[in-house]
N, C-alpha and C positions, 0 to 999 in steps of 0.2 A: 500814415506816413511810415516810412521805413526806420527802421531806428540802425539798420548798419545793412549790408549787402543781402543778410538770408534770412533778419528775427524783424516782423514787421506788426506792426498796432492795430491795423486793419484785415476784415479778410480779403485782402486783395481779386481775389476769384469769386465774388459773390455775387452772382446774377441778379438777386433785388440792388447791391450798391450800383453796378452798372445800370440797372432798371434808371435807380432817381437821377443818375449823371446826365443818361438821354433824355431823359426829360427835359432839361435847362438846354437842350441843345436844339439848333433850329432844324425842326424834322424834314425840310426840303435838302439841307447839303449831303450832297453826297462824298463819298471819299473810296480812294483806290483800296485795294488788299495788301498789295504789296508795297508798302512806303515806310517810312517813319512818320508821316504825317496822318496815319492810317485811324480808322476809328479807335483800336485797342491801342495804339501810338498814343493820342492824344489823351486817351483816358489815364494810361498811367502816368504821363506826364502830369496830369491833372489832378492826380495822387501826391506827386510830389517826388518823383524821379526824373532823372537831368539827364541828358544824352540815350535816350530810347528808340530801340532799333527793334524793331520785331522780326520774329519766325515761326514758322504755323504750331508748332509744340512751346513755346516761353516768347520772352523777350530779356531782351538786358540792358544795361542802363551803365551809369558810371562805378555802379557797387559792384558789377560784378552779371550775371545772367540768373533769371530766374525760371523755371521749369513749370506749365501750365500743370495743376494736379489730374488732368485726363490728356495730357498730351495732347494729340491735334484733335483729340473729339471730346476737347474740352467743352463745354458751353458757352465760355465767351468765346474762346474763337469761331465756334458754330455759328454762333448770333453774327458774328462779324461776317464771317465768308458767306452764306448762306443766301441765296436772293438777292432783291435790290439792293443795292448798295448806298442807300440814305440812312441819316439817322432817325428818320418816323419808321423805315420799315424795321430797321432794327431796334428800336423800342417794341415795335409788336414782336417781334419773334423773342425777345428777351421776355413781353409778360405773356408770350404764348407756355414757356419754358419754365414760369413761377408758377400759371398756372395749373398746367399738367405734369409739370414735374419732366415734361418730353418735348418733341418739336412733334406736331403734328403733320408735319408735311413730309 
């Protein structure tokens, strides 16, 4: 959870925390890229950030905008944009990414 706009308790960017979130999520829905209702949308909502808007390098929220640590070729955003656009396929390209440490594709 955030504890103010920039100093936060979690690693927000952590490809295993995104791994176990898709997990609890039903791997057939799909979701657009471009929305607030987006899959990295709802994940940080789900974090516990209120008014989330996303852009392909951060997103921002009521605190204020936070900046992905690899910009657009962040790994969540990769997992996100990347292929199909369900939450199964993005579970595998997330433990493709724990795995190898890479995307293979």
């Amino acid at each position: 959870m955030p504890l103010d706009g920039t100093n936060f308790t979690v690693d927000l960017f952590s490809v295993e925390r995104l791994a176990d979130w898709l997990r609890t999520q039903n791997p057939e829905t799909g979701y657009d890229y471009w929305c607030d209702q987006c899959l990295l949308g709802n994940y940080f909502t789900h974090l516990g950030f209120e008014g989330v808007g996303m852009f392909s390098s951060g997103f921002y929220h009521n605190g204020g905008g936070v900046d992905f640590p690899k910009g657009e070729n962040d790994p969540l955003n990769l997992i996100s944009y990347m292929g199909k656009r369900t939450y199964g396929a993005a579970l595998e390209r997330a433990e493709e990414y724990i795995e190898n440490g890479k995307f293979l594709c």
